[in-house]
HTML snippet that shows the backbone in 3Dmol.js (N, CA, C, O; Angstrom):
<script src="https://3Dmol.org/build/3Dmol-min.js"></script>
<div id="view" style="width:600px;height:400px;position:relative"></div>
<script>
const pdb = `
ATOM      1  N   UNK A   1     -34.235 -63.226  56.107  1.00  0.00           N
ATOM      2  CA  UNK A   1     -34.263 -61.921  56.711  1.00  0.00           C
ATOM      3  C   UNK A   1     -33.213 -61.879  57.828  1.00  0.00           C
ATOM      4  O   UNK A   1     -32.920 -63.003  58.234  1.00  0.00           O
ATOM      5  N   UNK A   2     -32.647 -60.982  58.356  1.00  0.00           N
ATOM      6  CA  UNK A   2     -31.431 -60.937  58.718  1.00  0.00           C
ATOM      7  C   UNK A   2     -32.018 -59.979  60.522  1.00  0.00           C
ATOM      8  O   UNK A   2     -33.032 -59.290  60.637  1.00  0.00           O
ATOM      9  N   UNK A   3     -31.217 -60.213  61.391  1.00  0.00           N
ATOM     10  CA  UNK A   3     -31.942 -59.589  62.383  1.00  0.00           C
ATOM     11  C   UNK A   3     -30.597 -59.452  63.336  1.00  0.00           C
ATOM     12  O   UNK A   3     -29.865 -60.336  63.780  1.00  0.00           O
ATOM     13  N   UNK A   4     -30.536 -57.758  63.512  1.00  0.00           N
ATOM     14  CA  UNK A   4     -29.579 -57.230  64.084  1.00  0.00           C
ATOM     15  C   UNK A   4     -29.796 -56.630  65.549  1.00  0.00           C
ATOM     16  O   UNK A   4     -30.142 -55.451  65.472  1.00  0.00           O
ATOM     17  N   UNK A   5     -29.708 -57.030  66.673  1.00  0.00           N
ATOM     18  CA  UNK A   5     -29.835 -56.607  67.935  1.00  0.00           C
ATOM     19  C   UNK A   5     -28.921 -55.307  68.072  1.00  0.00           C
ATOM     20  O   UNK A   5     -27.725 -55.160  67.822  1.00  0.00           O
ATOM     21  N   UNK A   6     -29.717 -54.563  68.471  1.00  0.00           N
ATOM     22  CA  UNK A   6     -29.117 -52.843  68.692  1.00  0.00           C
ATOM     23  C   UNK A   6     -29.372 -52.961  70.338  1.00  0.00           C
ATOM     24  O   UNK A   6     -30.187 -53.748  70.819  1.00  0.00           O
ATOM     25  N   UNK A   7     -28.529 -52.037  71.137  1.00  0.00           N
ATOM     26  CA  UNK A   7     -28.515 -51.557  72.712  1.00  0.00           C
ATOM     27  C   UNK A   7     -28.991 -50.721  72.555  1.00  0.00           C
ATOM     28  O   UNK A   7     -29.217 -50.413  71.385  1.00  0.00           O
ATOM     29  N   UNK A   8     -29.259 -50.191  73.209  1.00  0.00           N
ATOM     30  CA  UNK A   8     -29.652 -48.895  73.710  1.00  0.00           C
ATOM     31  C   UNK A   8     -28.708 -47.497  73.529  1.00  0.00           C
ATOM     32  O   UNK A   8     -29.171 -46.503  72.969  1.00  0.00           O
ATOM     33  N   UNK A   9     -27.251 -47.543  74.100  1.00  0.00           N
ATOM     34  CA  UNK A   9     -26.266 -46.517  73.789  1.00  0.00           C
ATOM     35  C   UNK A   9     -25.928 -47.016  72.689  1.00  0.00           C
ATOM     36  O   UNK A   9     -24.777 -46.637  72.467  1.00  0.00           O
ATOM     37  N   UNK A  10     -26.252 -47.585  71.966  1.00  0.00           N
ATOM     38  CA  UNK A  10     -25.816 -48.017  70.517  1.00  0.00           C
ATOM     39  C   UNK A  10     -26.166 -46.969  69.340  1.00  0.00           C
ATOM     40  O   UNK A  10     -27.282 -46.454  69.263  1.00  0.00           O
ATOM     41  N   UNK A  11     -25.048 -46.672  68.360  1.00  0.00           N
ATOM     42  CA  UNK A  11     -24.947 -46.006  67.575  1.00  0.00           C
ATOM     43  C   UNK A  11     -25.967 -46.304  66.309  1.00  0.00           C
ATOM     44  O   UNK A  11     -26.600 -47.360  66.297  1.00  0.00           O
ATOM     45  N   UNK A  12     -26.095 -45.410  65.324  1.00  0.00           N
ATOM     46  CA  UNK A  12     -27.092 -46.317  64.076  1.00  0.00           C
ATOM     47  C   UNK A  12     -25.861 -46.732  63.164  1.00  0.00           C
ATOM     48  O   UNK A  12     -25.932 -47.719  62.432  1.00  0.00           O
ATOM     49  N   UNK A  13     -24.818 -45.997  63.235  1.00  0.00           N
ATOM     50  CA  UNK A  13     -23.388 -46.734  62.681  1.00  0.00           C
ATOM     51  C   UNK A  13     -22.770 -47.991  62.741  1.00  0.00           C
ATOM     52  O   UNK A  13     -22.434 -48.812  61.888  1.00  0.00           O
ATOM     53  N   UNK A  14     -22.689 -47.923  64.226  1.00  0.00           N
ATOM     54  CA  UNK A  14     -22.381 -49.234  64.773  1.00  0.00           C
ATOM     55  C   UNK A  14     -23.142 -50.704  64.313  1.00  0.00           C
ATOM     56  O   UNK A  14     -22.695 -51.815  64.027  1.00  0.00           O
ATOM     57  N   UNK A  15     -24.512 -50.132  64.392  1.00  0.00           N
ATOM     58  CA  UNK A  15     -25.909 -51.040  64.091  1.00  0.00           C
ATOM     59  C   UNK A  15     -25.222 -51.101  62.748  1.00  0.00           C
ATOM     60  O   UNK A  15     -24.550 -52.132  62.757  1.00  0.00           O
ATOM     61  N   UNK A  16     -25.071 -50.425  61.516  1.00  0.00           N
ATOM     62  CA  UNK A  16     -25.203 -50.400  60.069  1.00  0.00           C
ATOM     63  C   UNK A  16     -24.065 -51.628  60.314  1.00  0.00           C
ATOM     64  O   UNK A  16     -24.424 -52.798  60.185  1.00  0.00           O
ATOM     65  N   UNK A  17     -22.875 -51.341  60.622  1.00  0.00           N
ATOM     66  CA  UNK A  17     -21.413 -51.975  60.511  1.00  0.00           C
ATOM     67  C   UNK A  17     -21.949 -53.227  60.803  1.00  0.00           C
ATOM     68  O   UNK A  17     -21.658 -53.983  59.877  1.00  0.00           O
ATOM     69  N   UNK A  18     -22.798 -53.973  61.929  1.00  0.00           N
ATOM     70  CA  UNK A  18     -23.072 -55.294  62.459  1.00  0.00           C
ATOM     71  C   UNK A  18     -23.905 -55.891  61.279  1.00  0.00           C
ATOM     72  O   UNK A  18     -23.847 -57.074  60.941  1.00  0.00           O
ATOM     73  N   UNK A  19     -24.636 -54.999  60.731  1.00  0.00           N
ATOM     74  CA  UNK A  19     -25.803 -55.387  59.349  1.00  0.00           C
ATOM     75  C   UNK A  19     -24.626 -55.876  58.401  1.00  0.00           C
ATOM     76  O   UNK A  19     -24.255 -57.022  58.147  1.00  0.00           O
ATOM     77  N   UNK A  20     -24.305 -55.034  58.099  1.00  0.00           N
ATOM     78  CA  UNK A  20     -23.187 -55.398  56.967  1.00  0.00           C
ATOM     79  C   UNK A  20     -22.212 -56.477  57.267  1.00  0.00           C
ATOM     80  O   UNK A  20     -22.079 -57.262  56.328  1.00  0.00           O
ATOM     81  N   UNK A  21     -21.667 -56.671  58.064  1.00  0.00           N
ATOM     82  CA  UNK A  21     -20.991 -57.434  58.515  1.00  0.00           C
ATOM     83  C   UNK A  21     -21.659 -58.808  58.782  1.00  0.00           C
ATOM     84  O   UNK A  21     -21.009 -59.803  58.460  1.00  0.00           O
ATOM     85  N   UNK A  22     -22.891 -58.975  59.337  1.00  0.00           N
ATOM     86  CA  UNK A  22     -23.864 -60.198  59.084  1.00  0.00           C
ATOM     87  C   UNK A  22     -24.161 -60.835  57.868  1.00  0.00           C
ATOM     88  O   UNK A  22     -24.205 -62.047  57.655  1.00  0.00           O
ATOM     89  N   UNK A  23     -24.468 -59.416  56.680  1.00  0.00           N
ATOM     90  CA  UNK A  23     -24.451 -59.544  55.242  1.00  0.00           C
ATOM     91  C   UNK A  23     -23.581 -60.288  54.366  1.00  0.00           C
ATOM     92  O   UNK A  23     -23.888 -61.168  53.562  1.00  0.00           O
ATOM     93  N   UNK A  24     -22.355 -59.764  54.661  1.00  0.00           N
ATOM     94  CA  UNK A  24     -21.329 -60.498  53.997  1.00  0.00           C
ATOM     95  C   UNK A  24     -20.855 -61.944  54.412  1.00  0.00           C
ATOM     96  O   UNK A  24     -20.170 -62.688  53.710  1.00  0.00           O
ATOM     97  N   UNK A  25     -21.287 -62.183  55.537  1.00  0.00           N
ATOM     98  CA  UNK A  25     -21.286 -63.751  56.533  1.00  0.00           C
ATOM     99  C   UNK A  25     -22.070 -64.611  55.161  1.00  0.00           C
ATOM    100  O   UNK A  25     -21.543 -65.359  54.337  1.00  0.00           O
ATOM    101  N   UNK A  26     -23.553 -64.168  55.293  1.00  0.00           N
ATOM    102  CA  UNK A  26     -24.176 -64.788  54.700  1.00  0.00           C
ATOM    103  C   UNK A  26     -23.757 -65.248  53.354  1.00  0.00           C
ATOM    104  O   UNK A  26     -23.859 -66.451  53.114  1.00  0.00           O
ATOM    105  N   UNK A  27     -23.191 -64.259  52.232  1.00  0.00           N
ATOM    106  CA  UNK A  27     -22.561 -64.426  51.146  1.00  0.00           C
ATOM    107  C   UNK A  27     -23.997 -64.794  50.051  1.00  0.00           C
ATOM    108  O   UNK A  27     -24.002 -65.529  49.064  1.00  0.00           O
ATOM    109  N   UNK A  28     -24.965 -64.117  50.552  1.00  0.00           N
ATOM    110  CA  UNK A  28     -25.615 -63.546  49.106  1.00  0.00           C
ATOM    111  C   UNK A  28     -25.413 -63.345  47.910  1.00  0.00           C
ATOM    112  O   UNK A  28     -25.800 -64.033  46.965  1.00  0.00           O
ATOM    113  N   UNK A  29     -24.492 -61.918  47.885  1.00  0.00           N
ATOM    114  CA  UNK A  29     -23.950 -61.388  46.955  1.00  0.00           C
ATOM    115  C   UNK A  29     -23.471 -62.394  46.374  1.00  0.00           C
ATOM    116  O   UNK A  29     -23.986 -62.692  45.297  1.00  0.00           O
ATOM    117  N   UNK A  30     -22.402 -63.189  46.865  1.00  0.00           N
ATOM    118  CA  UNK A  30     -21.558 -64.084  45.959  1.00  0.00           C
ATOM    119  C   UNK A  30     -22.301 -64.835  45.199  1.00  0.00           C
ATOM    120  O   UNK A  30     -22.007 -64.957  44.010  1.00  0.00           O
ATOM    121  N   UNK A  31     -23.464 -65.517  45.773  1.00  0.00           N
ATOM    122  CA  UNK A  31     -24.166 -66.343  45.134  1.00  0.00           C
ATOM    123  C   UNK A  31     -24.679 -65.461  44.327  1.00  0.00           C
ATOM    124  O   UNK A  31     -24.196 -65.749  43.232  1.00  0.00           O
ATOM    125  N   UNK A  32     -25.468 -64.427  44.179  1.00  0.00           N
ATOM    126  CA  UNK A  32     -26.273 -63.884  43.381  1.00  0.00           C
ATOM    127  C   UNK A  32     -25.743 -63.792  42.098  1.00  0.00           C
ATOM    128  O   UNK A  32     -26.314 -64.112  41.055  1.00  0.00           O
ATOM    129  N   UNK A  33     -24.168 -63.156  42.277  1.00  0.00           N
ATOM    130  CA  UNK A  33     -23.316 -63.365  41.274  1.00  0.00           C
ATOM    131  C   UNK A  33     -23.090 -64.354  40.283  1.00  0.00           C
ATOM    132  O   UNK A  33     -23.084 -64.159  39.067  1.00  0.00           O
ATOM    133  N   UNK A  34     -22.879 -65.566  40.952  1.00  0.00           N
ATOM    134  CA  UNK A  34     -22.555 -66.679  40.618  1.00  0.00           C
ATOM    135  C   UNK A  34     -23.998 -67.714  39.180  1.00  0.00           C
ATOM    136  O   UNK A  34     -24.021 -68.442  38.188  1.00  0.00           O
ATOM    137  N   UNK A  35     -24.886 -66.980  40.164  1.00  0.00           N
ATOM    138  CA  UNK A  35     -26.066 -67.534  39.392  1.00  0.00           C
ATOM    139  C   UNK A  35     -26.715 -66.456  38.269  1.00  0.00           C
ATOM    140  O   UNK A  35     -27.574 -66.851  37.482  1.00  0.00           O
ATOM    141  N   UNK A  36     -26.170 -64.874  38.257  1.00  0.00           N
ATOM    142  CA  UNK A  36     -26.591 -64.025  37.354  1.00  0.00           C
ATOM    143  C   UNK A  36     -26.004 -64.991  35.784  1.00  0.00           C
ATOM    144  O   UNK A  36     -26.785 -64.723  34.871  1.00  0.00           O
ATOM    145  N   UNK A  37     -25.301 -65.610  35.488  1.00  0.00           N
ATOM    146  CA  UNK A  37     -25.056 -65.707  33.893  1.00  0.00           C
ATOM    147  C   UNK A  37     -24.800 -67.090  34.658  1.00  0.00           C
ATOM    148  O   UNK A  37     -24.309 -67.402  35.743  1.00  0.00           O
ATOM    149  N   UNK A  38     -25.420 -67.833  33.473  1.00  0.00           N
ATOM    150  CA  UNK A  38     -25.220 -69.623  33.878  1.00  0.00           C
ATOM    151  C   UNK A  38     -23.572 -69.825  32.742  1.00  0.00           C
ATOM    152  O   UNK A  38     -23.177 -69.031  31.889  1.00  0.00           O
ATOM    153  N   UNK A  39     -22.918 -71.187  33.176  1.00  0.00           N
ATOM    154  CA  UNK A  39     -21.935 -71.056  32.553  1.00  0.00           C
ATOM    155  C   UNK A  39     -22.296 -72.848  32.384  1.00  0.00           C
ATOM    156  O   UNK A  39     -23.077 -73.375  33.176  1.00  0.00           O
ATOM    157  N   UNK A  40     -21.554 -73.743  31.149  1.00  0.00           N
ATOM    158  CA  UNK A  40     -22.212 -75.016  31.588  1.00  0.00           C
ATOM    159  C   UNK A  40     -21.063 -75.810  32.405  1.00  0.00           C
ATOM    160  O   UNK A  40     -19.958 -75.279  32.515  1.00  0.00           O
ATOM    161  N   UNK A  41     -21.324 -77.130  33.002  1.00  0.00           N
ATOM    162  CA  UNK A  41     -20.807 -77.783  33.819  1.00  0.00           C
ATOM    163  C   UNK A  41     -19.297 -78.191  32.779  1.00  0.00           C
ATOM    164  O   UNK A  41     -18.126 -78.112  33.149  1.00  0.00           O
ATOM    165  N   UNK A  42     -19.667 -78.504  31.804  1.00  0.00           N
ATOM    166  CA  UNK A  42     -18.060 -79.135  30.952  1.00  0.00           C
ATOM    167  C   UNK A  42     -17.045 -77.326  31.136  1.00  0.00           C
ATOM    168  O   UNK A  42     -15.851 -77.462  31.406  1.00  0.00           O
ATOM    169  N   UNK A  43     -17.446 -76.192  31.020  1.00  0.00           N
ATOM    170  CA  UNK A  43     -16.619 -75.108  30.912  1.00  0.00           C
ATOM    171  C   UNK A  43     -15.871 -75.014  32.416  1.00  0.00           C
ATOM    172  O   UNK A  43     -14.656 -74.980  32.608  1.00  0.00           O
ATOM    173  N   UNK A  44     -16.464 -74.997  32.978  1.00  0.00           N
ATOM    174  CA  UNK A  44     -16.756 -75.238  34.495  1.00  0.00           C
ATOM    175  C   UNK A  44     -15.380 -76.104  34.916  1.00  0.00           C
ATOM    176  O   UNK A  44     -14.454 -75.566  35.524  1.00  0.00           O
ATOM    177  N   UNK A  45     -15.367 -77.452  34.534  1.00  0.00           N
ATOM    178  CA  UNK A  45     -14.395 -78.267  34.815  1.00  0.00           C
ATOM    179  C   UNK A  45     -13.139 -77.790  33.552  1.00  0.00           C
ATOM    180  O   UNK A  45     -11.931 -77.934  33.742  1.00  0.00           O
ATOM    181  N   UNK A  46     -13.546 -77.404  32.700  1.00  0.00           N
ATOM    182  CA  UNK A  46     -12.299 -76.899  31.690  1.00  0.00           C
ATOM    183  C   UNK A  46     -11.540 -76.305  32.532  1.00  0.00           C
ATOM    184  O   UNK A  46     -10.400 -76.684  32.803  1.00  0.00           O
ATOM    185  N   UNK A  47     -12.259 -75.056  33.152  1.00  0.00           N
ATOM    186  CA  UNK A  47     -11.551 -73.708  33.763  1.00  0.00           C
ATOM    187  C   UNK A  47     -11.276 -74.327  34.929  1.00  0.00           C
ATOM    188  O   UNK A  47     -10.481 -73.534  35.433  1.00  0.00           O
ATOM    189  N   UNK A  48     -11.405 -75.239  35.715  1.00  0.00           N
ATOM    190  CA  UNK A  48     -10.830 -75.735  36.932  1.00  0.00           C
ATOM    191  C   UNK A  48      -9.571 -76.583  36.626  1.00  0.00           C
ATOM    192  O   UNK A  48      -8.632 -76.678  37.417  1.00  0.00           O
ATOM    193  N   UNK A  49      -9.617 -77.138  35.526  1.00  0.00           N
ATOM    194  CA  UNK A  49      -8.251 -77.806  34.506  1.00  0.00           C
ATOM    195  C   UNK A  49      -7.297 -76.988  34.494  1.00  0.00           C
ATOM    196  O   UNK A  49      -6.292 -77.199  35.173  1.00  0.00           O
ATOM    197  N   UNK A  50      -7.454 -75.712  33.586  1.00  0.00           N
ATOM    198  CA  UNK A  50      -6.530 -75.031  33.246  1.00  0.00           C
ATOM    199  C   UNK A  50      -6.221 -74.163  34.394  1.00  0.00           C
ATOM    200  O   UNK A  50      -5.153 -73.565  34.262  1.00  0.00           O
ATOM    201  N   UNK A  51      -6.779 -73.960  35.339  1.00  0.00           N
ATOM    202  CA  UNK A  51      -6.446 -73.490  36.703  1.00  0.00           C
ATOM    203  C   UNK A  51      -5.461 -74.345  37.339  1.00  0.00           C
ATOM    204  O   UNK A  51      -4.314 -73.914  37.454  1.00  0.00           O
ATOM    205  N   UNK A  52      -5.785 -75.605  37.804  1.00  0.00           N
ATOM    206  CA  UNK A  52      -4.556 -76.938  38.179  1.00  0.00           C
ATOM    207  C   UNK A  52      -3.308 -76.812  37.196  1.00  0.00           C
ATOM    208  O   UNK A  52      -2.248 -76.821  37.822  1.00  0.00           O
ATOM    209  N   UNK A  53      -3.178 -76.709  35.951  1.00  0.00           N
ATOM    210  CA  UNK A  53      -2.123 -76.739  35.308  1.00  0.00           C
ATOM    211  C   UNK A  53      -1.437 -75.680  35.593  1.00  0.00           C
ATOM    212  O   UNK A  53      -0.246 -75.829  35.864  1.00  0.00           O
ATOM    213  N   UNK A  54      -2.127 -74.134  35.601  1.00  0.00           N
ATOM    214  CA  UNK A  54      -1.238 -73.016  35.985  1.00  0.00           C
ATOM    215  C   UNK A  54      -0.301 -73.258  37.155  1.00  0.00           C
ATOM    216  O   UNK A  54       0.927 -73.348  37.151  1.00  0.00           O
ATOM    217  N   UNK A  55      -1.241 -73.349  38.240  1.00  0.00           N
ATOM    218  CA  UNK A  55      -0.782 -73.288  39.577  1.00  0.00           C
ATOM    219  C   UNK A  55       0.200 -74.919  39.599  1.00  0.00           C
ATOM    220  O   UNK A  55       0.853 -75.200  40.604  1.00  0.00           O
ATOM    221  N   UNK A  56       0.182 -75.524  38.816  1.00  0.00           N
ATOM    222  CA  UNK A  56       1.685 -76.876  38.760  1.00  0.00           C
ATOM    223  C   UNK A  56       2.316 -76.080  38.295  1.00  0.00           C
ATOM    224  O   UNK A  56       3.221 -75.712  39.043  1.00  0.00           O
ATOM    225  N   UNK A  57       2.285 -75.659  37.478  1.00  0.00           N
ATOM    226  CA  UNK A  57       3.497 -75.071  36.501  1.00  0.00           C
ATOM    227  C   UNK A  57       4.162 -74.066  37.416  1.00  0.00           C
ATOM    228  O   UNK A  57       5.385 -74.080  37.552  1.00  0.00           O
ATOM    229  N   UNK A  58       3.471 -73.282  37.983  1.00  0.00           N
ATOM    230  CA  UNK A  58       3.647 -72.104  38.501  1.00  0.00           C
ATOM    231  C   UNK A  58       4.413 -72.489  40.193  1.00  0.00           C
ATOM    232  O   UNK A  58       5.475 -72.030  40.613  1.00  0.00           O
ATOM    233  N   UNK A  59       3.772 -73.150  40.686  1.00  0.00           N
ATOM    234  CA  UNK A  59       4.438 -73.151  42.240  1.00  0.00           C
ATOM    235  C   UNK A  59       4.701 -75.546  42.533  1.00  0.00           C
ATOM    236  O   UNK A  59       4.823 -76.365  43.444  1.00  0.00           O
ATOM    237  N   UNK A  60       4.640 -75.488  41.111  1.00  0.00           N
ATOM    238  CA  UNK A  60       4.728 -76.915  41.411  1.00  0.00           C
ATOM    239  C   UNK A  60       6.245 -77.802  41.246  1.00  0.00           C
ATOM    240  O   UNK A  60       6.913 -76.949  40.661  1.00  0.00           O
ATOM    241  N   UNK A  61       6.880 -78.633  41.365  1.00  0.00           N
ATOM    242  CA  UNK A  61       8.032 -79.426  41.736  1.00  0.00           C
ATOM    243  C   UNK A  61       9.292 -78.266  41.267  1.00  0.00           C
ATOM    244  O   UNK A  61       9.507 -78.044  40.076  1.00  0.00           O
ATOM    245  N   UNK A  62       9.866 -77.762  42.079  1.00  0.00           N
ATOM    246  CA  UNK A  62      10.529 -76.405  42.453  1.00  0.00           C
ATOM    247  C   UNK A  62      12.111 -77.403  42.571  1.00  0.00           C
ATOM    248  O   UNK A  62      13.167 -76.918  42.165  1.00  0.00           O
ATOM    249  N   UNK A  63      12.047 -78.741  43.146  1.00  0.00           N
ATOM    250  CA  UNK A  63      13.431 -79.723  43.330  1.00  0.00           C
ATOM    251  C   UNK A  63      14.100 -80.185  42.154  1.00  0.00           C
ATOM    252  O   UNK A  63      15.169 -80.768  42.333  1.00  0.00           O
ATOM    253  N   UNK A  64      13.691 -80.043  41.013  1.00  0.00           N
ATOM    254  CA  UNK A  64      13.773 -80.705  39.761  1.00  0.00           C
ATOM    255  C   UNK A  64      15.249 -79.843  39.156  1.00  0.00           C
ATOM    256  O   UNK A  64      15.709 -80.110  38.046  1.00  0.00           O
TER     257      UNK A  64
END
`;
const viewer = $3Dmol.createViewer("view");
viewer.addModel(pdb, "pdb");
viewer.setStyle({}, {cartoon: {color: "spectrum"}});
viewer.zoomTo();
viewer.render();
</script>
């Protein structure tokens, strides 16, 4: 549960913006995401493979 201290001359805007902004700290969402569709651990390291190869190919030995 998340707990947002409001002032007194404090806006309910201001308050919303600090909520949200606490929200996205936390990174919920991301996780929630992450765990909505399971993917398995071998795909997982595939796609982290073919990710390393792009990014060599792509921004890797430039002196050659």
């Amino acid at each position: 549960m998340l707990y947002v201290s409001v002032s007194d001359g404090e806006t309910i805007d201001r308050a919303l913006k600090k909520y949200k902004r606490k929200y996205e700290k936390t990174g919920v969402l991301k996780q929630l995401r992450r765990r909505k569709q399971f993917t398995k651990p071998s795909i997982e390291r595939r796609a982290d493979v073919l990710r390393a190869v792009y990014k060599e190919e792509k921004y890797g030995n430039h002196l050659q």
